[in-house]
C-alpha positions in Angstrom: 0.0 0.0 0.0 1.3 3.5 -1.4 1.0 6.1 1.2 2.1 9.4 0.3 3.0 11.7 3.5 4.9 15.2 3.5 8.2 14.0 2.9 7.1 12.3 -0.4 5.0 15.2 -1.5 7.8 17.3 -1.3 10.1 15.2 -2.9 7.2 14.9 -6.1 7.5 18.3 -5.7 4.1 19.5 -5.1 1.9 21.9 -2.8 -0.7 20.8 -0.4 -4.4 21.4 -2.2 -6.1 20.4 -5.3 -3.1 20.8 -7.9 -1.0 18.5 -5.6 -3.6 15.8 -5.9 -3.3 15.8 -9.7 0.3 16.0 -10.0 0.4 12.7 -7.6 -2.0 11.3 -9.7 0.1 11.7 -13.1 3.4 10.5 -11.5 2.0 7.5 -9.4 -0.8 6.8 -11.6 -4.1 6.6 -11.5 -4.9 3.4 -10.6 -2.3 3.7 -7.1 -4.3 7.1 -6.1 -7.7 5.4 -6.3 -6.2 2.7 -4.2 -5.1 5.0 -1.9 -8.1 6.8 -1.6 -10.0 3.4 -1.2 -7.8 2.4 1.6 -8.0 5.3 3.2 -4.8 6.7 2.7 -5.2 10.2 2.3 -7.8 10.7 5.4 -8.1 14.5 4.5 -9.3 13.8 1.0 -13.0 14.0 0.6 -15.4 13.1 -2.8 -18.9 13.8 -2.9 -21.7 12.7 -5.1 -24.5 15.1 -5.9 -28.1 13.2 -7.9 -30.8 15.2 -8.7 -33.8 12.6 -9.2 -37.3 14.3 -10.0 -40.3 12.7 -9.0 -41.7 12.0 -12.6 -40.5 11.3 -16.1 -39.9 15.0 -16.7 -39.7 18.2 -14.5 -43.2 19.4 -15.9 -44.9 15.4 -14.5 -43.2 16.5 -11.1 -44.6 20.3 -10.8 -47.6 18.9 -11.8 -48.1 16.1 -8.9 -46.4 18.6 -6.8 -49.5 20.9 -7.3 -52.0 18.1 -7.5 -50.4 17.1 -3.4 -51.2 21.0 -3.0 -54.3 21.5 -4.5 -55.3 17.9 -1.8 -53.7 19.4 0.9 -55.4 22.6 0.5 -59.2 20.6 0.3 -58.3 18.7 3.4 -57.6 22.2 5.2 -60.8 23.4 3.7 -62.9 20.6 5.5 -61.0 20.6 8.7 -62.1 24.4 8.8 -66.0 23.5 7.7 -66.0 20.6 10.6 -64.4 23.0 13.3 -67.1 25.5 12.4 -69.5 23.4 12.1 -68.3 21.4 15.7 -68.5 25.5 17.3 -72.4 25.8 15.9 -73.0 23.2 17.4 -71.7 23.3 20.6 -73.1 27.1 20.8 -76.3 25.7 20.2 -76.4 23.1 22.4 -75.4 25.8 25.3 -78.3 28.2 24.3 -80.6 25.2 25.4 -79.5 24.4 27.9 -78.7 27.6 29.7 -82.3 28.1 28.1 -83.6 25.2 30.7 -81.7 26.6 33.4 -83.6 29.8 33.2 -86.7 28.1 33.2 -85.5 25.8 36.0 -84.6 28.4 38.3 -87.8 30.8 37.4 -89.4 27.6 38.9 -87.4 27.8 42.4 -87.8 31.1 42.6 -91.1 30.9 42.3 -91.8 28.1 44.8 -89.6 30.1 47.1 -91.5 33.2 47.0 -94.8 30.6 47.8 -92.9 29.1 50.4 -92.0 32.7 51.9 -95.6 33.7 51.9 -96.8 31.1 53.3 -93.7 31.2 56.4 -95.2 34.9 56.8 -98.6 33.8 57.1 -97.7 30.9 59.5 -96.1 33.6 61.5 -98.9 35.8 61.4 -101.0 33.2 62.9 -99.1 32.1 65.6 -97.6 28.7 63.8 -94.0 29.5 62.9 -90.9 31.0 64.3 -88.8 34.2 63.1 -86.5 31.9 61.9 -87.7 30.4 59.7 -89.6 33.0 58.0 -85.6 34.2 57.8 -84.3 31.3 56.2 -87.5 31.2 53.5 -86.2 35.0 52.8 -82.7 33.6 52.7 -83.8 30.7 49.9 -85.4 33.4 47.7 -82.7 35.7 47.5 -80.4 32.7 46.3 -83.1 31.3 43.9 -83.1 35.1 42.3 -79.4 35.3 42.3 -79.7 31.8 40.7 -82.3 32.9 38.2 -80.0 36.2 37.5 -76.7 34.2 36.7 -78.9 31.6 34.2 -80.3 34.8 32.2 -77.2 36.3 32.5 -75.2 32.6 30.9 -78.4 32.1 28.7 -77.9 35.7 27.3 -74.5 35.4 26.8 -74.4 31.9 25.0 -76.8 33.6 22.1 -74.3 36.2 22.1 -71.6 33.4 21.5 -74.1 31.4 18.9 -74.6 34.6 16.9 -70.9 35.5 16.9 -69.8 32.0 15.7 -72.4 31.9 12.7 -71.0 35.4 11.6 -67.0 34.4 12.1 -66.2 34.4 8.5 -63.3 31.5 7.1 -60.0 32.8 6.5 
């Protein structure tokens, strides 16, 4: 095995760098270089290989199924967007219901409690029932209004949120 190190470089007479590697190459030969280079010889040498492959029988087939993968790509963000809209309606809708119930629901308590606190007051005013719990009857109606505020107030804003999602247009 040939190996060529500074001492025989400068007795070829030769540089370090590219013009060195082709002198060596004309006075050893070709066929010792490459099997230098193979062997590993000359560690600082380095080759490199550069393929350019397109995708289809010509560069117009690959620009073409380049834009085709686009144009798909594009579609599949395009229904992504129409289910995530559609999944918001939806859900808005769904909240305007139910926050819907809730109002009637707690019109309902409130109701029964302002029966339930008349009739405490009239229990007292007959001699039947404490102070007590004519308070705690005033107590449960002040929470079933402040119920009943809150569910308007939710029910309210969830058709705010309905109307604002069916108006958000698609970028």
């Amino acid at each position: 095995m040939a190996m060529v190190d500074l001492a025989t470089r400068q007795t070829l007479g030769c540089e370090c760098g590219p013009v060195c590697l082709a002198e060596i190459a004309a006075r050893r030969g070709f066929g010792s270089v490459l099997g230098d280079l193979f062997t590993n010889a000359y560690p600082t040498w380095t080759t490199s290989v550069q393929l350019t492959v397109p995708l289809g029988q010509s560069a117009q087939d690959a620009s073409l199924a380049r834009a085709r993968l686009e144009y798909r790509q594009a579609e599949m963000r395009l229904k992504n967007q129409q289910m995530q809209v559609t999944t918001q309606v939806r859900q808005a809708s769904r909240q305007v219901q139910t926050n819907q119930k809730r109002v009637e629901t707690t019109r309902t308590a409130r109701e029964l409690s302002e029966r339930t606190l008349d009739a405490e007051q009239r229990k007292l005013a007959a001699g039947t029932s404490e102070q007590f719990q004519v308070l705690q009857a005033q107590r449960d109606l002040a929470n079933a209004r402040n119920d009943e505020l809150r569910a308007l107030i939710d029910y309210q804003q969830s058709v705010v949120d309905l109307e604002t999602v069916q108006e958000v247009p698609l970028q």
